[in-house]
C-alpha positions, 0 to 999 in steps of 0.5 A: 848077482848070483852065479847061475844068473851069471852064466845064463848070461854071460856064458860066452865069456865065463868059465866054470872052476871045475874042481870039488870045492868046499866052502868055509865062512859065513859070506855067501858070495863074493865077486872081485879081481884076483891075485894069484899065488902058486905054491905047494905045501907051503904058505909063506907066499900066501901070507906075504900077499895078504899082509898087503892090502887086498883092496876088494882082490880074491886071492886065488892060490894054486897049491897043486890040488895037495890036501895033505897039509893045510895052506890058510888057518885062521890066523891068515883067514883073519888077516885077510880080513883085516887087510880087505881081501874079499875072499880066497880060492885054494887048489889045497886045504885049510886047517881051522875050519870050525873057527874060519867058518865063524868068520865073515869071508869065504873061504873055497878049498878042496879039503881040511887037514890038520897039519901046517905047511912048511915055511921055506918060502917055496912060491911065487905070486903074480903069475899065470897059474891054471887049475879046474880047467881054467887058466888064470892070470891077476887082474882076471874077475872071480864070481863065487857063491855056493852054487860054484866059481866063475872065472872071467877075463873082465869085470861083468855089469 
């Protein structure tokens, strides 16, 4: 179901992710339970969780709003896809765009930048993160499509 569907319908129990996204892939929507991962200019946390298998999960990532240095390439993009994530939602940036938006997955992040982020390790996932309004925990449904992202605290027929 589209977004703006959604929220004429469900307006009482969903919340806009209010943040200037851009969009990456070529999957037009997606729709799933979340996992969360903050972190900030490094991806070590984010390639930990999409080792693991996604199981139909968004992985939603908290990395400050910093657009500086990119936190997923296409590397982590594909291996999100291999491992059954359904899709991605970055506070940050990407690197790889041409090639991630090749891809069959969707991708929203706030802006592109070229350069890797550090590998230190510096971030934890599973844990409540808030970011474009909206306070998030895993376990919580995204709704996302080109129109916008929706959060919600459960599963919506």
């Amino acid at each position: 179901m589209k977004t703006a569907d959604l929220i004429d319908t469900h307006a009482d129990v969903l919340s806009l992710v209010h943040l200037p996204f851009r969009t990456f892939g070529r999957r037009t929507h997606f729709t799933g339970p979340i996992q969360t991962v903050k972190c900030f200019e490094d991806n070590m946390a984010v390639r930990k969780e999409l080792e693991t298998p996604g199981d139909g999960r968004v992985l939603v990532v908290d990395g400050g709003g910093s657009t500086r240095v990119a936190l997923l390439g296409d590397m982590l993009a594909d291996l999100a896809l291999k491992n059954g994530w359904t899709g991605l939602v970055l506070n940050a940036a990407i690197r790889d765009s041409v090639e991630i938006d090749q891809m069959d997955i969707l991708v929203f992040a706030l802006a592109t930048s070229p350069i890797k982020s550090a590998k230190d390790g510096w971030g934890k996932a599973g844990q409540d993160i808030h970011f474009g309004g909206v306070g998030m925990r895993p376990g919580n449904w995204i709704y996302a499509d080109a129109d916008g992202v929706l959060l919600s605290d459960r599963r919506l027929t």
